[in-house]
Wavefront OBJ file of the C-alpha trace (Angstrom):
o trace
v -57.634 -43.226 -0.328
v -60.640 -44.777 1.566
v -59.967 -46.376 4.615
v -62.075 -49.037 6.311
v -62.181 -49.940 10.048
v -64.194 -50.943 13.183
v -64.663 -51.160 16.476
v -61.259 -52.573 17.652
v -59.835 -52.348 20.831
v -56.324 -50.575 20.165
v -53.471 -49.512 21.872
v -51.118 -46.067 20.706
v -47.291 -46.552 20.603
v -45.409 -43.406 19.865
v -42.629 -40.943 19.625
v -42.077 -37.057 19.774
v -39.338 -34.984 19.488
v -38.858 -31.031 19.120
v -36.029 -29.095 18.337
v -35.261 -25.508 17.604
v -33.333 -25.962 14.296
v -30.244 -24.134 12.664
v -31.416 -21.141 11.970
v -34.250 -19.709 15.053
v -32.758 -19.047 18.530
v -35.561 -20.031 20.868
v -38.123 -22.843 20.144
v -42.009 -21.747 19.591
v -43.060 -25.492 18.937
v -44.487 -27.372 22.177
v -45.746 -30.941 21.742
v -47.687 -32.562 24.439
v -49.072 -36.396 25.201
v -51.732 -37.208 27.450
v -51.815 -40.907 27.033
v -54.878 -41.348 29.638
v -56.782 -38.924 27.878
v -55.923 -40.762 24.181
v -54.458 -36.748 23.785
v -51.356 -36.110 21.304
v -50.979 -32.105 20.508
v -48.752 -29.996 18.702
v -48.695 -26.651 18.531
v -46.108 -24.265 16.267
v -46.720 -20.475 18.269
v -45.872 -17.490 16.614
v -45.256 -13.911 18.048
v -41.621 -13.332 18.722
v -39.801 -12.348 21.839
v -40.794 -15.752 22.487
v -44.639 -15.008 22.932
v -44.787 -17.869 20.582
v -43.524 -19.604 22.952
v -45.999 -18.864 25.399
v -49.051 -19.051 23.117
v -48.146 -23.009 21.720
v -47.622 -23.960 25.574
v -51.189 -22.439 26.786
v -53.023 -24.015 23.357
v -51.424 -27.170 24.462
v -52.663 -26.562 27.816
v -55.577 -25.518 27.444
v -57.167 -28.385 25.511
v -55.809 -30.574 27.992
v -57.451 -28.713 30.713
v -60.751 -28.521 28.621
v -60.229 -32.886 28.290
v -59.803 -33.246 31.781
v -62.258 -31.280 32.735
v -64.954 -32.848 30.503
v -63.998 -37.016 31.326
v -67.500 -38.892 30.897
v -69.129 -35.170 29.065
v -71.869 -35.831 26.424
v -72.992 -32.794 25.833
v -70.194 -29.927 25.530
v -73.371 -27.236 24.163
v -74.862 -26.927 20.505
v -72.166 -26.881 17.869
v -71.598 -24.280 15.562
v -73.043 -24.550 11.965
v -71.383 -27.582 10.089
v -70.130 -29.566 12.687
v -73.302 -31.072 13.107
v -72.362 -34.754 11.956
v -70.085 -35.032 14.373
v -70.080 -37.745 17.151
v -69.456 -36.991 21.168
v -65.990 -37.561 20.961
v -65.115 -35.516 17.597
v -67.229 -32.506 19.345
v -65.135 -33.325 22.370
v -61.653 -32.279 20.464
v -63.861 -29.615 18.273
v -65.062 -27.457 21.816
v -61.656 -27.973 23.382
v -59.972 -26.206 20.652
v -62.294 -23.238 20.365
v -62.023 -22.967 24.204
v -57.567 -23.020 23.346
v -58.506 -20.475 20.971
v -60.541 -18.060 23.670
v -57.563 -18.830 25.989
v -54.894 -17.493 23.651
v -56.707 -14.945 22.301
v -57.679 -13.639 25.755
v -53.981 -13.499 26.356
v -52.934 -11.840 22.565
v -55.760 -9.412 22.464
v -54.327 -7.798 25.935
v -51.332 -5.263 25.785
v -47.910 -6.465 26.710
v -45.109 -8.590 25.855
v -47.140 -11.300 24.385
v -50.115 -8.841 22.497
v -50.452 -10.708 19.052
v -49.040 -13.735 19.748
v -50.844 -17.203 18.009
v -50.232 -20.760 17.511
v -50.898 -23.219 15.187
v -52.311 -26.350 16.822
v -52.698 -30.039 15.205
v -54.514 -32.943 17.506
v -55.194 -36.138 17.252
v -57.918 -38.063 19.973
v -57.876 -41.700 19.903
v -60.613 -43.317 21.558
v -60.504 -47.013 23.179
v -63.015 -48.215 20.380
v -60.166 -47.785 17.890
v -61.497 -43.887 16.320
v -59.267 -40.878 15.763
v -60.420 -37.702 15.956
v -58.193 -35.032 14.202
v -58.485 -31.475 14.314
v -56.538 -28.448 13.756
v -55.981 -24.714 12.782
v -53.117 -23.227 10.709
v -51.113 -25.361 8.871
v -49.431 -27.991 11.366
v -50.303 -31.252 9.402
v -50.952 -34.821 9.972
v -50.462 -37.659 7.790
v -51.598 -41.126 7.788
v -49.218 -44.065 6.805
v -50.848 -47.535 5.925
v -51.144 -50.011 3.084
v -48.031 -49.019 2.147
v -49.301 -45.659 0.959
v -49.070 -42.031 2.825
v -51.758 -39.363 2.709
v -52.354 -35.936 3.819
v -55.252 -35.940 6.434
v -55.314 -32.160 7.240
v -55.478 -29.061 4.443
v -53.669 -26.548 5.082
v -55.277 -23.389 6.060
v -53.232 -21.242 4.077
v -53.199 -17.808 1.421
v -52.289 -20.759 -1.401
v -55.430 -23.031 -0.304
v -57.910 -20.224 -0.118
v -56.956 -19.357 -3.874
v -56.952 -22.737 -5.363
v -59.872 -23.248 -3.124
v -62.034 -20.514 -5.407
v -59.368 -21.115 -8.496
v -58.799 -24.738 -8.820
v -57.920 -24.204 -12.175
v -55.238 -21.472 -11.845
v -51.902 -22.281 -14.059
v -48.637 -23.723 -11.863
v -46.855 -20.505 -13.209
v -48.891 -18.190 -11.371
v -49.034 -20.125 -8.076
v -45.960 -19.915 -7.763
v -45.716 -16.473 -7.602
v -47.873 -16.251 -4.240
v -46.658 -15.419 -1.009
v -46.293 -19.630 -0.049
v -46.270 -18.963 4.289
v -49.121 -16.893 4.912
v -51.670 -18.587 7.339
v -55.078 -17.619 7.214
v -55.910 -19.305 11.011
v -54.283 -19.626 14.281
v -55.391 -19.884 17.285
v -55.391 -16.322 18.857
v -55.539 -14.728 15.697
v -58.728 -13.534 15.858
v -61.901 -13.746 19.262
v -63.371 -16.627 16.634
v -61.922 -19.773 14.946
v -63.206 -22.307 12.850
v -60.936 -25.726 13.226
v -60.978 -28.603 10.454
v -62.022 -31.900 12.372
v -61.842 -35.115 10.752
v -62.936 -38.374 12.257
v -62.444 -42.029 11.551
v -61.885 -45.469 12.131
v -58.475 -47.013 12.365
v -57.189 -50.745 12.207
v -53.901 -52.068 13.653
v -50.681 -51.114 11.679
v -51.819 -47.614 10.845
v -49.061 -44.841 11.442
v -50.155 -41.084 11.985
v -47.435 -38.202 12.046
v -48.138 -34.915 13.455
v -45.644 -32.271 12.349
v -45.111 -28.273 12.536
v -43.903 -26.890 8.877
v -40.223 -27.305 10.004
v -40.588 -30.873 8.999
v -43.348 -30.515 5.620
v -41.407 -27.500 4.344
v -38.021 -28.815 4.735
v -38.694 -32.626 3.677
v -40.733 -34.193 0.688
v -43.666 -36.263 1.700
v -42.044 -39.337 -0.200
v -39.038 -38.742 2.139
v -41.068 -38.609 5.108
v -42.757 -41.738 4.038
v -39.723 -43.780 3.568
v -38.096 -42.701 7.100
v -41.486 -43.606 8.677
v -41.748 -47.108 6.852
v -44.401 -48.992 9.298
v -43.746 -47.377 12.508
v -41.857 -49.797 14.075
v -39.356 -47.218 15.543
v -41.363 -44.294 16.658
v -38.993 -42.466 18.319
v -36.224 -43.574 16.448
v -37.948 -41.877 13.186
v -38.915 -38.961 15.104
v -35.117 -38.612 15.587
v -34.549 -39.261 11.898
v -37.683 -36.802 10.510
v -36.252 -33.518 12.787
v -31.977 -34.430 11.663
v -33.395 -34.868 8.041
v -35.346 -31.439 8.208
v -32.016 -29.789 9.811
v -29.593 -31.254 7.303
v -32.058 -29.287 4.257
v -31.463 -26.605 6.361
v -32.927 -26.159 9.646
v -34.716 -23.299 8.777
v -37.239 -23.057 11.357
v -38.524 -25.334 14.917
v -39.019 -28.602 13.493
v -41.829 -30.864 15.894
v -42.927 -34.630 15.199
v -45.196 -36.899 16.773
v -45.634 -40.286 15.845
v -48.450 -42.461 16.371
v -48.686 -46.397 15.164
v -52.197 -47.895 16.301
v -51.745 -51.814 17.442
v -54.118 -54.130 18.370
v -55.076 -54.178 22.640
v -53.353 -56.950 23.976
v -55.934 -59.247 24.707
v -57.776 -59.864 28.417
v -57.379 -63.111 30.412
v -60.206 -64.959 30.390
v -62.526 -65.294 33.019
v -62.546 -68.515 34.903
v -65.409 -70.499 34.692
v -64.804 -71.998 37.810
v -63.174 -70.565 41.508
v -60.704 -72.688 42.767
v -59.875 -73.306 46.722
v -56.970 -71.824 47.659
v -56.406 -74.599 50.632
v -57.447 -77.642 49.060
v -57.246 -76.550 45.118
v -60.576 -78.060 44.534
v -63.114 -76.615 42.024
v -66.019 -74.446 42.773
v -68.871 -72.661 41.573
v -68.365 -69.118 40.688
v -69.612 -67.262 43.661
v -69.689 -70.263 46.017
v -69.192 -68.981 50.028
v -67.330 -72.217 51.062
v -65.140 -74.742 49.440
v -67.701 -77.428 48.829
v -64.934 -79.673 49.184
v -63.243 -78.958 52.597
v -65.307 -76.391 53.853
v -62.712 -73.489 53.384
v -64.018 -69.782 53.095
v -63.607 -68.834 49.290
v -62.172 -65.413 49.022
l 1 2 3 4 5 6 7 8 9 10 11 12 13 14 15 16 17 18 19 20 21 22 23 24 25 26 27 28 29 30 31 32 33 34 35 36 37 38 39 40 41 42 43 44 45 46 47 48 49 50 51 52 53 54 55 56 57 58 59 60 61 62 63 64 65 66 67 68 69 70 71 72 73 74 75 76 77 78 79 80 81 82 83 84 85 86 87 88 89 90 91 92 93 94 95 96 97 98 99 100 101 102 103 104 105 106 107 108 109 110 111 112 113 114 115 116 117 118 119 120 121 122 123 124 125 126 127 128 129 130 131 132 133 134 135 136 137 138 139 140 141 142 143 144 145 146 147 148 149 150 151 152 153 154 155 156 157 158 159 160 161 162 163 164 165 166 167 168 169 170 171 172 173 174 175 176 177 178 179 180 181 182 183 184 185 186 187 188 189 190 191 192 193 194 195 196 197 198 199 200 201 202 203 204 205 206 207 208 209 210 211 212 213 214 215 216 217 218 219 220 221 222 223 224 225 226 227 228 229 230 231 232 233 234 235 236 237 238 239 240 241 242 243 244 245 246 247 248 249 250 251 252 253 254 255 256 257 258 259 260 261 262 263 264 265 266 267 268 269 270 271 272 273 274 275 276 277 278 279 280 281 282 283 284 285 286 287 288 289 290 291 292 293 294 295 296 297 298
């Protein structure tokens, strides 16, 4: 699906919800929303004896801390191989994740309660000029809803995508016999990462969905599509995506975000003229007195 856009000044409405499910007895998803940094994270932690707890919290953390800590950055140091055609901002998202990843693995290569732990992690930046930047590791997805039409924006990075990756031809039959939840990166996982970042314009009306595989295992993308309709409920369908993953089941943390990108509302208009507060007359922009009655203009 190609998707055309522009420089629009937008504004993000949303939802989020998180909840541990029928079946787990602690919740390892965190979600997070940093509406003055354009910021909308969730992370799905792995680890047990809730270190994957810990490690989706300090991912979520830490690329907010990296954000914060980089307001009006250019420059954020040479990017790895690839990520070359990327702009300031999607570099911006690209560095803070691989600076989530040192943080957790820092944590998960030490011994202790949390040694081994990882997280999953799915972003999405959305600049004032109307661009989102999506990145993430593992297989927390996004999804883009518009024209009536939903589509995958993130690919998995899974056992099942690496095969078909170097097999695209291999028979249904035999992909069904491989192992279908083995993740090939996390954040933590390993002292390097690579993360997927995608970048592009949006236009008012589009709906984006983050979600953990609680939600995309449990319910079909069709399903998700027709609970989302056009956004017009975030939170109400955020409510409706996590009951509709627990009545297939509930088998694991199920996390949402939604997203729907309207137009910035837009900004009076400057006046063309100052008026006099004491006499109401009009005046020239900038005037020091009223040229009427002599009154100070402030």
């Amino acid at each position: 699906m190609s998707h055309a856009g522009g420089e629009v000044p937008i504004r993000a409405v949303f939802g989020g919800l998180t909840d541990v499910g029928l079946k787990r007895d602690h919740n390892e998803d965190h979600i997070l929303v940093r509406v003055d940094l354009g910021l909308f994270i969730l992370a799905d932690g792995m680890g047990g004896h809730n270190a994957g707890d810990v490690a989706s919290k300090l991912a979520s953390a830490s690329l907010v801390s990296f954000f914060e800590a980089t307001r009006g950055q250019s420059y954020f140091g040479n990017p790895p191989e690839g990520f070359d055609h990327l702009d300031v901002d999607g570099l911006r998202l690209l560095f803070g994740l691989l600076k989530a990843n040192e943080d957790v693995y820092r944590v998960s290569a030490a011994q202790g309660a949390h040694h081994g732990m990882g997280s999953t992690i799915v972003a999405a930046y959305i600049t004032r000029d109307g661009s989102v930047h999506v990145g993430h590791v593992g297989d927390s997805r996004c999804y883009r809803i518009c024209d009536g039409e939903i589509e995958q924006l993130t690919h998995d990075h899974s056992f099942v995508n690496d095969v078909l990756r170097a097999k695209p031809d291999m028979p249904p039959e035999q992909l069904a016999h491989l192992p279908q939840n083995i993740i090939t990166r996390a954040l933590g996982m390993r002292e390097d990462v690579e993360p997927s970042i995608r970048s592009e314009p949006t236009v008012p009306g589009d709906v984006y969905l983050l979600c953990s595989d609680g939600l995309s295992g449990q319910v079909s993308r069709e399903d998700i599509h027709s609970m989302v309709g056009n956004g017009e409920d975030p939170q109400g369908s955020c409510q409706q995506l996590v009951d509709a993953a627990n009545e297939a089941g509930g088998k694991d943390n199920v996390s949402v975000i939604l997203i729907r990108i309207d137009a910035a509302q837009p900004r009076a208009p400057v006046p063309s003229v100052a008026m006099c507060r004491r006499c109401g007359s009009p005046n020239i922009p900038g005037a020091a007195t009223c040229q009427r009655c002599g009154s100070p203009m402030l």
